[in-house]
Structures are given as structure tokens and as C-alpha cells.
MMTF fields as JSON, N, C-alpha, C and O atoms, coordinates in Angstrom:
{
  "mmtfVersion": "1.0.0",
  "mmtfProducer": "UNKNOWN",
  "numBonds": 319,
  "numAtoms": 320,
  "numGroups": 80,
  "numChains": 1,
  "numModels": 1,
  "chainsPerModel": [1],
  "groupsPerChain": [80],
  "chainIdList": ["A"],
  "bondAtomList": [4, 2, 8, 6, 12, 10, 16, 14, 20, 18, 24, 22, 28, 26, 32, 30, 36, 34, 40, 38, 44, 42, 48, 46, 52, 50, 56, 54, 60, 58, 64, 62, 68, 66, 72, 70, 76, 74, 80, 78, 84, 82, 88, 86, 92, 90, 96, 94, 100, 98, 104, 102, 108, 106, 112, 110, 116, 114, 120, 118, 124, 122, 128, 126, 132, 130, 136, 134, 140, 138, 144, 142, 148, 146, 152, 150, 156, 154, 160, 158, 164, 162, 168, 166, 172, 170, 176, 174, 180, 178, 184, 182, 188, 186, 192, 190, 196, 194, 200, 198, 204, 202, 208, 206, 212, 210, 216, 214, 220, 218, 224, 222, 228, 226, 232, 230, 236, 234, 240, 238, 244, 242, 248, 246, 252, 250, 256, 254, 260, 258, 264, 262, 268, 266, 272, 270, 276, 274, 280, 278, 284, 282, 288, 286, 292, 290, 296, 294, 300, 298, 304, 302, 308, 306, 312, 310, 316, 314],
  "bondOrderList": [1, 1, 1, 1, 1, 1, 1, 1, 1, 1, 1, 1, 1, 1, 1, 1, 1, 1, 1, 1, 1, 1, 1, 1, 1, 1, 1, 1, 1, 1, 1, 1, 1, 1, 1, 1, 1, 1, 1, 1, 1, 1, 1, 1, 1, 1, 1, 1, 1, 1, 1, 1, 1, 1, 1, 1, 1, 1, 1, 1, 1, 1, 1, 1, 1, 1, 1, 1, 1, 1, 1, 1, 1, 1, 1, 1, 1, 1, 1],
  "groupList": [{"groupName": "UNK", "atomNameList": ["N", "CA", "C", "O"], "elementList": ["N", "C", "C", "O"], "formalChargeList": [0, 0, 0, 0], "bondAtomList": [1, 0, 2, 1, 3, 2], "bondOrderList": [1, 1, 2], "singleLetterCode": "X", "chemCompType": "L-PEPTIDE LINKING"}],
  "groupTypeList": [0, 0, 0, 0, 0, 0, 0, 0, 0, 0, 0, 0, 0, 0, 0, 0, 0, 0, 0, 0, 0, 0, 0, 0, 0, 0, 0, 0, 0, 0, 0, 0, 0, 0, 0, 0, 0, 0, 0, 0, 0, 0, 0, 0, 0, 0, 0, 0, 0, 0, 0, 0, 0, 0, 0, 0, 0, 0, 0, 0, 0, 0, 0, 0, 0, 0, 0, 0, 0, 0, 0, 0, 0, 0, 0, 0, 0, 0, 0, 0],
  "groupIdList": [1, 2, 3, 4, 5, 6, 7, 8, 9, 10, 11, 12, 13, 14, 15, 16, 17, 18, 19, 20, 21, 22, 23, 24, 25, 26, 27, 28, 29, 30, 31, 32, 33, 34, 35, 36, 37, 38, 39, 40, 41, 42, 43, 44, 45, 46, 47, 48, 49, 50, 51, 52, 53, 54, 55, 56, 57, 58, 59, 60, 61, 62, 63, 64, 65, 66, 67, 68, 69, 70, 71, 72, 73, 74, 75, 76, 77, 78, 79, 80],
  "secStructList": [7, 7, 7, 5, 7, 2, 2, 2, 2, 2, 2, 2, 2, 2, 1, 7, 6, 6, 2, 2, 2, 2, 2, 2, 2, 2, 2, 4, 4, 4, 4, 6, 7, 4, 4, 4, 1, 3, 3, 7, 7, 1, 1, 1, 6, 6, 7, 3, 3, 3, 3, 3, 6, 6, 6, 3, 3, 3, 3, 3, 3, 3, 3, 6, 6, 3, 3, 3, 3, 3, 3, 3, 3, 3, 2, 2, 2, 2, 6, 7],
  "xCoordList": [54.005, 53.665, 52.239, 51.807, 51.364, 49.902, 50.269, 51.278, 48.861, 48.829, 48.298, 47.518, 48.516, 47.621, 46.698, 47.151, 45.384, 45.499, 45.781, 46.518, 44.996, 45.864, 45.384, 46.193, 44.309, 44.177, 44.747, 45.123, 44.888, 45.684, 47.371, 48.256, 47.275, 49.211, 48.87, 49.37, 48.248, 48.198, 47.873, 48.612, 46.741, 47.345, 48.491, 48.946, 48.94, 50.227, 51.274, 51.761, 51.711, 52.48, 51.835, 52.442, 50.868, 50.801, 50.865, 50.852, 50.945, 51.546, 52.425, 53.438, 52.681, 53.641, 55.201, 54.918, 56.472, 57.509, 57.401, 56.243, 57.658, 57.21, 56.296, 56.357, 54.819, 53.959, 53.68, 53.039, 54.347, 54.169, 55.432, 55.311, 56.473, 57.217, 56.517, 56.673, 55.698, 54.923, 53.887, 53.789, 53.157, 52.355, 53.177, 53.091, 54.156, 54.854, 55.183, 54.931, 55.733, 55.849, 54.983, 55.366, 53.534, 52.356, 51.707, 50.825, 51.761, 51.41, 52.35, 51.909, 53.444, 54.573, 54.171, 54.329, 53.602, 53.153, 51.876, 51.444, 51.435, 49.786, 50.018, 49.071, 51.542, 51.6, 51.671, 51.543, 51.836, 52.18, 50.957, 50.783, 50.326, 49.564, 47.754, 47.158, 47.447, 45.987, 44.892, 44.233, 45.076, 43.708, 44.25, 43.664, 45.501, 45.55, 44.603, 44.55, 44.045, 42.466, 41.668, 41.543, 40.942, 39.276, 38.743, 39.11, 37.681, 36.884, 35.665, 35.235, 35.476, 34.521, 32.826, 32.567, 31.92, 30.949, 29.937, 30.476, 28.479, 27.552, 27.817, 27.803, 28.063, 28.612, 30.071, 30.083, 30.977, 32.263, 32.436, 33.513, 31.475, 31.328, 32.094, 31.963, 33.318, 34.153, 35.56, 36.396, 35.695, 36.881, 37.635, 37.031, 39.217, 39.861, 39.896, 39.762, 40.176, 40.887, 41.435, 40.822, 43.021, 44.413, 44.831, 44.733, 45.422, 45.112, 46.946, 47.913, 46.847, 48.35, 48.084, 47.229, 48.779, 48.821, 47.145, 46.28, 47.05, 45.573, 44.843, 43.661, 45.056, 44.429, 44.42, 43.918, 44.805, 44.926, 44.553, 44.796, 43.616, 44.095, 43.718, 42.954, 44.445, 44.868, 43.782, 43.706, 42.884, 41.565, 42.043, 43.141, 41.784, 42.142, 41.133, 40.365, 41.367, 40.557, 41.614, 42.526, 41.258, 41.858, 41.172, 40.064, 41.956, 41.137, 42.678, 43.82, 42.359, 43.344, 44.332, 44.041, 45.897, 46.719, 46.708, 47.479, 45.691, 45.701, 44.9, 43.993, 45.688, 45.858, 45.495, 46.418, 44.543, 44.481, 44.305, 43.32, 45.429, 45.22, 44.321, 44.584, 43.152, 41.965, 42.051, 41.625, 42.415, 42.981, 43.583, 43.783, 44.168, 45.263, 45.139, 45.983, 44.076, 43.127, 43.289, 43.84, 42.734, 42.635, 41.053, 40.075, 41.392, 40.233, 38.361, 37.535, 38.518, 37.625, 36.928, 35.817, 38.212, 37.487, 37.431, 36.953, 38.173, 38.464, 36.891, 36.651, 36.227, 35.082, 33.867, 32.829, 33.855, 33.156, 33.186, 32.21],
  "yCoordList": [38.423, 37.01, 36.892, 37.64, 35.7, 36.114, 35.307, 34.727, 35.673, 35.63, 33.993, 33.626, 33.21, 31.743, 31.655, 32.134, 30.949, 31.136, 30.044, 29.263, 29.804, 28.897, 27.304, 26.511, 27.175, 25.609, 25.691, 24.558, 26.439, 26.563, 26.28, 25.769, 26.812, 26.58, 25.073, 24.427, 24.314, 22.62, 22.184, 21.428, 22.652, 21.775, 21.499, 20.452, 22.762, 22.74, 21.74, 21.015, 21.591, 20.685, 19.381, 18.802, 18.764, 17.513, 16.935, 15.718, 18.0, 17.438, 16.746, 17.203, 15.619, 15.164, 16.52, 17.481, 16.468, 17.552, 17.401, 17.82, 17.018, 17.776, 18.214, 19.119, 17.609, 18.762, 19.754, 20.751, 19.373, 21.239, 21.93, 23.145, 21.704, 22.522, 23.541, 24.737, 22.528, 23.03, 24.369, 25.563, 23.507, 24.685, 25.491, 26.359, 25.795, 26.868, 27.773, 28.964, 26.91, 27.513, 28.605, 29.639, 27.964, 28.659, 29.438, 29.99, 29.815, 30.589, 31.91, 33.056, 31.606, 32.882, 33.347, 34.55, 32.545, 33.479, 34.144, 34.757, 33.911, 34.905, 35.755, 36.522, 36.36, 38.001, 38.776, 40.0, 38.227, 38.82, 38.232, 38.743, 37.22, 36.719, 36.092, 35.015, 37.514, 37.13, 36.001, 35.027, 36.569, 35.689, 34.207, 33.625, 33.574, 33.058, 31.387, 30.721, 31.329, 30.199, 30.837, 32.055, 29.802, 30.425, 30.551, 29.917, 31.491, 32.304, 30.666, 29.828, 30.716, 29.768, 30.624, 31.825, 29.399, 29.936, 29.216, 28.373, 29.584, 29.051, 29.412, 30.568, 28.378, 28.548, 29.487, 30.71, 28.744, 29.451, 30.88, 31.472, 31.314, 32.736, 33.458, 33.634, 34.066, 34.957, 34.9, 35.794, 33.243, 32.493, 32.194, 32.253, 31.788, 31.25, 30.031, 29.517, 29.261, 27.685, 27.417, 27.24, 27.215, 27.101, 25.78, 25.335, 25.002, 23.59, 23.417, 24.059, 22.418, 21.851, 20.399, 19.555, 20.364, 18.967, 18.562, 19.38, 17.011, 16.609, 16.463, 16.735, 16.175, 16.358, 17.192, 16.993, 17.977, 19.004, 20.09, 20.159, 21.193, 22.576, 23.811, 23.897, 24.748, 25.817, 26.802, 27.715, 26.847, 27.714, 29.308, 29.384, 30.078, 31.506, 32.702, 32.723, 33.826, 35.178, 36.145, 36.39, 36.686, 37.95, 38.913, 38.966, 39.892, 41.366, 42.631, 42.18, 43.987, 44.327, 44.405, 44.513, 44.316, 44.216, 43.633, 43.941, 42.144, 41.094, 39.671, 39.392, 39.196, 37.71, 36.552, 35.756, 36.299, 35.036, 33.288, 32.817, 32.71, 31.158, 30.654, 30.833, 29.953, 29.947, 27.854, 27.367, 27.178, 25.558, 25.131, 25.722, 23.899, 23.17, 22.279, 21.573, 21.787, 20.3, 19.222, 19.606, 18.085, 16.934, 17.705, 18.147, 17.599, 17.646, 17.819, 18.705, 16.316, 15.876, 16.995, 17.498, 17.038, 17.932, 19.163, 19.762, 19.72, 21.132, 22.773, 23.953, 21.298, 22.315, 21.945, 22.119, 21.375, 21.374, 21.763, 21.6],
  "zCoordList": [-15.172, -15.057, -14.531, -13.654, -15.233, -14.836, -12.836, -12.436, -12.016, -11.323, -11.052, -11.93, -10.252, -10.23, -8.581, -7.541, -8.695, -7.3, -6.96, -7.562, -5.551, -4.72, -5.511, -5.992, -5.489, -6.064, -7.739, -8.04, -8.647, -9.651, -9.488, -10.174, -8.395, -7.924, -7.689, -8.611, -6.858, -6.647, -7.964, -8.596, -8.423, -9.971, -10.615, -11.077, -10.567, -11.215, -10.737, -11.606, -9.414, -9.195, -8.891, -7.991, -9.313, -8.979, -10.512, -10.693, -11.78, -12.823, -13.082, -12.552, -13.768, -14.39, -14.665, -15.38, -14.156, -14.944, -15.881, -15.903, -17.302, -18.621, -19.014, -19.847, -18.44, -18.427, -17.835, -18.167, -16.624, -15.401, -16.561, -16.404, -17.547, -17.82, -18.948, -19.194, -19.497, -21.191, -20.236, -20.518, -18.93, -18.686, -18.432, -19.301, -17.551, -16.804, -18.486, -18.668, -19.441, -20.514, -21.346, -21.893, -21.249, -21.883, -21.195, -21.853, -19.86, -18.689, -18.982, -19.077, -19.08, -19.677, -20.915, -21.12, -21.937, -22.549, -22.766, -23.742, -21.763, -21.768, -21.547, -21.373, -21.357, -20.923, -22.069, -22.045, -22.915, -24.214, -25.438, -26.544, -24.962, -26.115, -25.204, -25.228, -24.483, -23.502, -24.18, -23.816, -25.055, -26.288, -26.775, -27.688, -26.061, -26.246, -26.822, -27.856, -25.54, -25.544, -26.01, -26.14, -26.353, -27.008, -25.906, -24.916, -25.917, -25.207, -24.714, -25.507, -23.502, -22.636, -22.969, -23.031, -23.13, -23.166, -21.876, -21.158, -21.628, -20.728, -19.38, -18.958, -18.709, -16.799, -17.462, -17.605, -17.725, -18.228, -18.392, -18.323, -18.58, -19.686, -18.848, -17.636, -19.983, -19.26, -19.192, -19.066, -19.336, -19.089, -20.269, -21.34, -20.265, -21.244, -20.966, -19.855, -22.505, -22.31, -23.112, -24.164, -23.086, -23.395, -23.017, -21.874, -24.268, -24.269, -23.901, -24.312, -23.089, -22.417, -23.342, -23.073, -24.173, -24.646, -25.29, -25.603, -25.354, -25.661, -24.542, -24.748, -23.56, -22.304, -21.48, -20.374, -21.723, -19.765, -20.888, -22.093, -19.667, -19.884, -19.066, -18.105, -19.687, -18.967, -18.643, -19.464, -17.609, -17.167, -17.242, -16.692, -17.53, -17.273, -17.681, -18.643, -16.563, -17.111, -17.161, -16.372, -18.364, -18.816, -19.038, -19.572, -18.542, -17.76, -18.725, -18.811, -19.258, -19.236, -18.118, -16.926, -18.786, -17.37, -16.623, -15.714, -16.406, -15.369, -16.122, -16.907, -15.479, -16.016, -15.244, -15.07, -14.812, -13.345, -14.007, -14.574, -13.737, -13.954, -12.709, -11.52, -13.272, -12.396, -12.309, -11.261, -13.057, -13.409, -14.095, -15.156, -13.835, -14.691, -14.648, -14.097, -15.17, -14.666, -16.32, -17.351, -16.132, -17.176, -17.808, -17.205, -19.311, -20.144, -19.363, -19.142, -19.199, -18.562, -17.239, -17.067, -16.496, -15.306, -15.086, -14.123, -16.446, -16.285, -16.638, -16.383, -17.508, -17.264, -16.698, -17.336, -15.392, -14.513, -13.365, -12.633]
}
């Protein structure tokens, strides 16, 4: 299971439940599918972004064998 840190874990629950379920859903599968998001470019560089719905999404770096959810933020704020 990838790892989240601590302000990634508060995102997560101040979601709406059907959307904390879709993320909790798509977080399970980055263990099996890393490349999930397209690759972040500029400040980003380095990072994934894995879309929760039309608005939110899923911040992450993938490393072999490690997985860190880095946000779980609205569109808008997630890449700043």
C-alpha cells in the first residue's frame, strides 16, 4: 500500500465519503499500476497526477518499490 504523508492523510479525510472512497480506491491501485498519472512537469518535475473525478487529484512520487501520496487536493490547488 503506497505510503501517504501527514498533510496527504488530512486531505484525505476532509473529503466528501464517496470521494475519499474512489481515492482510497485509486491509491490501492498504484501498487500495481505506478504510472498510473501522467508524469508532472516544471516546479512538479518528478511527480504524478492521478485524476479523482473532474476536480480533485491525486499528487504522487513513484520510486521503484515506493510509492508516496504527496496530495489530495481540488484541481485548482493541487498544483501549487
Amino acid at each position: 500500500m503506497p505510503k501517504l504523508t501527514r498533510s496527504a492523510g488530512r486531505d484525505l479525510q476532509r473529503l466528501p465519503e464517496p470521494l475519499r472512497a474512489k481515492a482510497k480506491e485509486i491509491i490501492g491501485r498504484l501498487d500495481a499500476e505506478p504510472s498510473l498519472g501522467k508524469r508532472l512537469r516544471g516546479r512538479l518535475e518528478g511527480k504524478r497526477s492521478a485524476r479523482l473525478g473532474r476536480s480533485h487529484r491525486i499528487i504522487y512520487t513513484s520510486t521503484p518499490g515506493k510509492i508516496v501520496i504527496m496530495a489530495v487536493k481540488q484541481r485548482k490547488d493541487a498544483y501549487r
